[in-house]
ZATORSE-378578 format. One record per atom (N, C-alpha, C): residue in one letter; z, x, y. Coordinates in steps of 0.1 Angstrom, whole numbers, plus 5000, padded with zeros to 4 digits. Layout:
BEGIN
AZXY ...
***
This chain:
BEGIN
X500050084988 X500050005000 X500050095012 X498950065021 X499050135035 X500450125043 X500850225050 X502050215057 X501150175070 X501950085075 X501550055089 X502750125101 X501250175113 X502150235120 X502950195130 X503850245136 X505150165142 X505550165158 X505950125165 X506950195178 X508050175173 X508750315177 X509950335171 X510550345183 X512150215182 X513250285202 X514150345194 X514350415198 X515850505198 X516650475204 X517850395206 X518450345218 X520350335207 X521450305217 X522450255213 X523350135220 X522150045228 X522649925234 X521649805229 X522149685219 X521249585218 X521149515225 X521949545235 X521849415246 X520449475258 X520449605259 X519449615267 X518049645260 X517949605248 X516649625243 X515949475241 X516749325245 X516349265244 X514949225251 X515049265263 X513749195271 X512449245264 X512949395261 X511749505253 X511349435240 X512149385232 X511949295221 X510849175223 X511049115234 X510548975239 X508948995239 X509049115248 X507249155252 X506349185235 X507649285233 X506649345218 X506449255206 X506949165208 X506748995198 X505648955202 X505148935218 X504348865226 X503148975223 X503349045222 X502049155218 X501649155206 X502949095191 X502249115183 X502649245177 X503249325186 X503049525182 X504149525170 X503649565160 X504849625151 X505549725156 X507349705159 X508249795163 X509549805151 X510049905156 X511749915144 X512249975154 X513949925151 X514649995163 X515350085153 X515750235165 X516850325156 X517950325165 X518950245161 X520250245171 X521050385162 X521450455174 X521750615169 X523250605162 X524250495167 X525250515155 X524850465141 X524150385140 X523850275126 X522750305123 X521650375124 X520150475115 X520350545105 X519950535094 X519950655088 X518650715079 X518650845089 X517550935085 X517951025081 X517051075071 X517051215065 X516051305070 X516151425078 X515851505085 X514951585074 X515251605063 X514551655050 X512751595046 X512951455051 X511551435051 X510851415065 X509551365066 X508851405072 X508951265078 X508351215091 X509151095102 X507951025095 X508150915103 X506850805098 X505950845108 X504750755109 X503750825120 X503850695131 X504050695140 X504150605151 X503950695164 X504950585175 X505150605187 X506550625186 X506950715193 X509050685192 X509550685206 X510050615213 X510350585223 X512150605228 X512350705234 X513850785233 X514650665247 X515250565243 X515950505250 X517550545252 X518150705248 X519150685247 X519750695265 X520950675266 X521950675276 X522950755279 X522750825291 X524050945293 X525650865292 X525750735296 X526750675293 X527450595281 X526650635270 X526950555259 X528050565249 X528650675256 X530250715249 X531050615253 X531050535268 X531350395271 X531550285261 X530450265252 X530850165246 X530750195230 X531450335232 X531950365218 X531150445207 X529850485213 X529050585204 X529250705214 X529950775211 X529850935215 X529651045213 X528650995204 X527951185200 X526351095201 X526250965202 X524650935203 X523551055210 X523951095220 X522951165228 X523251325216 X523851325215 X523551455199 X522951415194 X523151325187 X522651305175 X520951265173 X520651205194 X519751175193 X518851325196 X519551375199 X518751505207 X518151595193 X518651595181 X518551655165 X517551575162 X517351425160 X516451355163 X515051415168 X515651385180 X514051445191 X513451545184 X514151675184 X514051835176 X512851785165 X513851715155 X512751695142 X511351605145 X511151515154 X510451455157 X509251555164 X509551595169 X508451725180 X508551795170 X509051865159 X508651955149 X507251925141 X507451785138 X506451765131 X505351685142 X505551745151 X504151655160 X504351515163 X504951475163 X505251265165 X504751245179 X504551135182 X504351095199 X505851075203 X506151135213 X507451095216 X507451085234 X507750925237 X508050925247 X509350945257 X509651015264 X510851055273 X511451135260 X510851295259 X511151325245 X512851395248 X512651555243 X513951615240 X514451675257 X513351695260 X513551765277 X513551685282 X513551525286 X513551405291 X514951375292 X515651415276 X516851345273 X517951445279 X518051565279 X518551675286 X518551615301 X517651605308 X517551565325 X518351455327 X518451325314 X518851205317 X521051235310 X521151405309 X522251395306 X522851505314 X522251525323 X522951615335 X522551605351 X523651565356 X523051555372 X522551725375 X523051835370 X523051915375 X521451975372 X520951945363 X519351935361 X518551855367 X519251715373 X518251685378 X518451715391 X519151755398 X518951805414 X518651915412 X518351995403 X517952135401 X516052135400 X515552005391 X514451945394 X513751885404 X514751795414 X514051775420 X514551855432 X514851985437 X514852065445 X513852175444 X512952185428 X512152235428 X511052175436 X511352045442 X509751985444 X509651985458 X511352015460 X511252035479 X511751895483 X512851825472 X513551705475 X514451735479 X515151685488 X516351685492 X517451575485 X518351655481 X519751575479 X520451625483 X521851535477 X522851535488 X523451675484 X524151745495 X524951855488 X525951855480 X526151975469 X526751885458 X527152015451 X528152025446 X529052145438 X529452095428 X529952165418 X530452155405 X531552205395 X532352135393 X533852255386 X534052205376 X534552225366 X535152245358 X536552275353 X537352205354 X539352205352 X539352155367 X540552085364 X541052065379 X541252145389 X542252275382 X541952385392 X540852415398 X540052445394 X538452445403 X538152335414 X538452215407 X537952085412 X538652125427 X539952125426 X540652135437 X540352235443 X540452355439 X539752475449 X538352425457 X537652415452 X536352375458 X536152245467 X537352165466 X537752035475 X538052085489 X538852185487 X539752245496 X538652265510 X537552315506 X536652385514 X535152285514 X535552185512 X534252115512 X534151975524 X533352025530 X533051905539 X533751795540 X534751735541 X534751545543 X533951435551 X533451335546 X534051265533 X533151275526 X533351305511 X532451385500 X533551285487 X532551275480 X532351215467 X532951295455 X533351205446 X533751315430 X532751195418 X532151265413 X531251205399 X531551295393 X530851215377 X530251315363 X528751375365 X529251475362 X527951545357 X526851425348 X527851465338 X526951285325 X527451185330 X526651155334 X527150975342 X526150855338 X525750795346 X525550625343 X526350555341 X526450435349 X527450315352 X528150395360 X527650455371 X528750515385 X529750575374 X530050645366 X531650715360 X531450775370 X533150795365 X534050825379 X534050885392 X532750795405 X532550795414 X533850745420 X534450855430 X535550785440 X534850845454 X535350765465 X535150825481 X536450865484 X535851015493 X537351025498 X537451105510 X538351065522 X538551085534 X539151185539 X540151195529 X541151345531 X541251415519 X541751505522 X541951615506 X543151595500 X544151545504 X545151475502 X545151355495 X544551225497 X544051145485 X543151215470 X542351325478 X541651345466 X542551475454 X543651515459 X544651625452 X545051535445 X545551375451 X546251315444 X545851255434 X544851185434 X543551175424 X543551235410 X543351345415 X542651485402 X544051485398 X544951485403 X546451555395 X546751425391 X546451335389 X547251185385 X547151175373 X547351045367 X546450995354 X545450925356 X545150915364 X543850805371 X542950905365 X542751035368 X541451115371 X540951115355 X539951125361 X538651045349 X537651175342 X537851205338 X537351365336 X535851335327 X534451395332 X533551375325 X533251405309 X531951365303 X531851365287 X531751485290 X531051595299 X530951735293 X531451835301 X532651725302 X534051835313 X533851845326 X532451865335 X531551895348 X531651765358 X532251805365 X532951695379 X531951765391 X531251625393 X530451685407 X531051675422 X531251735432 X531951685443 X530351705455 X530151595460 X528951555468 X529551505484 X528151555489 X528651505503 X528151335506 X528851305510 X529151125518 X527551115529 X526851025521 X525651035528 X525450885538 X526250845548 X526350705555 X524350675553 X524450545552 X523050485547 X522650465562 X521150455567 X520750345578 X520850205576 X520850125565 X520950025564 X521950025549 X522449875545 X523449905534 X522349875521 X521549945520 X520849945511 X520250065505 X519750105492 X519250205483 X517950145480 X516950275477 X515650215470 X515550265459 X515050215446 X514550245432 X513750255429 X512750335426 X511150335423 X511350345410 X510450285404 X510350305388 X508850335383 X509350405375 X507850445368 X507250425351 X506050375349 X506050335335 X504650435333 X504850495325 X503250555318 X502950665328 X503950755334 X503850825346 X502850775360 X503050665361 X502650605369 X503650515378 X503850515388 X504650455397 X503850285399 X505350195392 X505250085389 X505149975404 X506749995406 X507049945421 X508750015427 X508849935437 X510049985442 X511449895443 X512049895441 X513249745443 X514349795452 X514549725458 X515149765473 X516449695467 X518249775466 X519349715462 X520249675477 X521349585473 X521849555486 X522949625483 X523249715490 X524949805486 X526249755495 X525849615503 X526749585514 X528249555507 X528149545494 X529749525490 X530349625482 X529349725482 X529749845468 X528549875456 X528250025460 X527250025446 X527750115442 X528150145424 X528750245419 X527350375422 X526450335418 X525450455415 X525050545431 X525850475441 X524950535452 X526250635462 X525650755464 X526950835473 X527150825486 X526450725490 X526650655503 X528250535502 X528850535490 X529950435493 X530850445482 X531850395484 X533150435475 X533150375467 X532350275461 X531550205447 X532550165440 X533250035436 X533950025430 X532849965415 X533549995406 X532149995391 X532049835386 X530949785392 X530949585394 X529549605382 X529649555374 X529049505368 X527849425372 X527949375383 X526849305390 X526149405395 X525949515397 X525049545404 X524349655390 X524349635378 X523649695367 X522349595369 X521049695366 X519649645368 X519849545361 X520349545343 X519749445334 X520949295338 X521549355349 X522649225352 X521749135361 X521548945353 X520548895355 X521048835371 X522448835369 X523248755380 X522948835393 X523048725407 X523148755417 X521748805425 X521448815437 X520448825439 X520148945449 X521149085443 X521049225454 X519749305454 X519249265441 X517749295440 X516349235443 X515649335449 X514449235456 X513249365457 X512149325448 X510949435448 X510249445458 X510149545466 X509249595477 X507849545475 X506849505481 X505449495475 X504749565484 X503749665479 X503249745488 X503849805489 X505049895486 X506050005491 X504950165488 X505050185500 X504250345502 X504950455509 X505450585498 X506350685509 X505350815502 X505750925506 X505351075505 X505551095492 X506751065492 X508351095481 X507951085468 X506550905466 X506550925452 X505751055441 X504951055450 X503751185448 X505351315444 X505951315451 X506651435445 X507751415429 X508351245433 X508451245424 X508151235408 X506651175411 X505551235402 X506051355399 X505551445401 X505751585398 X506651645389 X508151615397 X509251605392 X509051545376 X508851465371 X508751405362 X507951425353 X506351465355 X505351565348 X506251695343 X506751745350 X507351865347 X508351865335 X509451745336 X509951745319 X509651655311 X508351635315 X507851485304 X508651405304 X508551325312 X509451185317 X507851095322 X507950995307 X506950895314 X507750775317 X508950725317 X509750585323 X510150685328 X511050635339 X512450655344 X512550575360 X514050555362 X513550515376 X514450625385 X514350665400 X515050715407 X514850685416 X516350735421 X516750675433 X517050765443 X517150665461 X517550765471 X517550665480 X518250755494 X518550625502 X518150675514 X517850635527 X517750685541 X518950675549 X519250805557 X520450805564 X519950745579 X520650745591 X520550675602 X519350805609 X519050885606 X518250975609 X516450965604 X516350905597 X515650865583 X514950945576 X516351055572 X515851135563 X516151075545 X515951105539 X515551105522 X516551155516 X517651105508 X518351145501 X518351145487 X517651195477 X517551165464 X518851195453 X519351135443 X520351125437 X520851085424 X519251035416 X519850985404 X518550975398 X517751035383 X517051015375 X517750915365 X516850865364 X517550745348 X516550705340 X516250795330 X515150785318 X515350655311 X516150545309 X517150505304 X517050375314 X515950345320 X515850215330 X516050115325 X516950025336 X516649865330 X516049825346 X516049665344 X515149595353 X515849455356 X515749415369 X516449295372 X515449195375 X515749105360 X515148955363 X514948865369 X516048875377 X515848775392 X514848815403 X514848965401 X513949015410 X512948985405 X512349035392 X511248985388 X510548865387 X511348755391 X510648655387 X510348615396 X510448685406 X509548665426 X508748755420 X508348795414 X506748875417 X506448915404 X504748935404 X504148945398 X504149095389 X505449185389 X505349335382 X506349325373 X506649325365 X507249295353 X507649525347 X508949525345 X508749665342 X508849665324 X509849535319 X509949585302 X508449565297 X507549435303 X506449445302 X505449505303 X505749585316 X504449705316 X505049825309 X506349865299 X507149955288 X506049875277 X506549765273 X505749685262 X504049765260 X503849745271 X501849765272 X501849845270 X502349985277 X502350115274 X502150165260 X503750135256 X503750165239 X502750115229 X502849985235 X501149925228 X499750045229 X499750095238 X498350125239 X498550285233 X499550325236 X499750465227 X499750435218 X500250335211 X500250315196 X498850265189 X498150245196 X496650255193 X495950395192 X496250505202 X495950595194 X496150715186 X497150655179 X498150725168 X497150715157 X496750775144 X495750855135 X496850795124 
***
């Protein structure tokens, strides 16, 4: 019997692979999911022949798979050994598990982010607070879902912070301290890209708190996650045209990243602040259903059409 060929997601959230589900039904496309705690492959044989589509998440220790991004990354390895199509492959998943890679990327392109240091133990943390600009930010290195983004105005809240039990220490130890970038308006933009091609833009409202953005002290609201259907902070630019995408292009060619969305915000100056790769996109339905660009859908088509010319 012929094996028929597949798209394969790699992911560890069923809840965000639903909409992806919906399209690749409507297409007809034979898919199999590999959720990275519950798969089980043998690295000993040789992969199936498909498309493999790397959906894992720098935050997925959150809901209780914490070696997924290992496990997926061993994965990837064997997959590119034997030649597979792999979208958002092993160097995709690396950039989507370190801020410190991706501002290192996109400074190669002559982007600007925010300024941003990095420690390791609290002692460092605090050394390096000591002498750093106020008011400036503390994240993870491995983040998604804003982990532990706090704002802070004096060095004195933030001593108190790091020395508490509150302090939130990242999956791979690396605490970023960033400078406070006040927005021109209380909003962020998202460009998203499908098939290395720049999809559209979606403009967020940050006026009450956005974890992901270092313009504000973000308290972590569940409302403002893309695949969160609720509320209406999301709204797609149409016709959005800047410099920026063209570079972010680039950025993106460079570690083979065909999805991902990123973000950046304008200060009252209107300069460009970039701050967040996310291989690992979702998309907000309310937004979408004012307009005609659909992103799990244009994911859907993509993998469809690669998966046509798989041998």
């Amino acid at each position: 019997m012929q094996q028929i060929n597949k798209i394969f997601i790699i992911h560890e959230n069923d809840e965000w692979i639903e909409p992806l589900r919906v399209h690749l039904f409507d297409l007809q496309a034979p898919f199999e999911e590999w959720h990275m705690d519950k798969v089980k492959i043998n690295t000993l044989n040789n992969p199936p022949i498909g498309v493999f589509y790397n959906r894992m998440s720098a935050s997925s220790h959150t809901r209780g798979h914490h070696y997924a991004p290992e496990y997926t990354a061993v994965v990837l390895n064997w997959l590119e050994f034997h030649n597979r199509r792999v979208i958002n492959n092993s160097r995709a998943l690396s950039v989507e598990l370190s801020k410190s890679l991706q501002y290192s990327e996109l400074q190669k392109e002559g982007i600007q982010i925010p300024k941003t240091v990095y420690a390791t133990g609290k002692a460092q943390l605090l050394h390096l607070g000591q002498n750093f600009k106020l008011p400036f930010i503390a994240k993870h290195n491995r983040a998604g879902r804003g982990l532990g983004i706090r704002l802070f105005n004096d060095y004195t809240g933030f001593e108190q912070y790091v020395t508490s039990d509150e302090f939130e220490e990242s999956r791979d130890g690396i605490t970023l301290l960033q400078e406070y970038i006040k927005p021109k308006t209380d909003t962020i933009i998202r460009t998203e890209f499908v098939g290395s091609q720049f999809l559209y833009a979606v403009q967020v409202d940050t006026s009450k708190g956005f974890e992901l953005c270092p313009a504000d002290a973000c308290n972590l609201e569940d409302e403002y996650c893309p695949a969160n259907a609720t509320g209406n902070k999301f709204m797609i630019l149409e016709n959005f045209s800047n410099q920026i995408l063209d570079k972010y292009q680039r950025v993106l060619k460079n570690n083979d990243i065909e999805i991902a969305g990123v973000e950046f915000l304008e200060n009252d100056k209107g300069e460009l602040f970039t701050y967040d790769i996310n291989t690992n996109t979702n998309y907000n339905s309310i937004a979408e259903n004012l307009s005609d660009l659909k992103g799990m859908k244009s994911i859907a088509d993509f993998l469809n059409s690669e998966l046509q010319k798989v041998n």
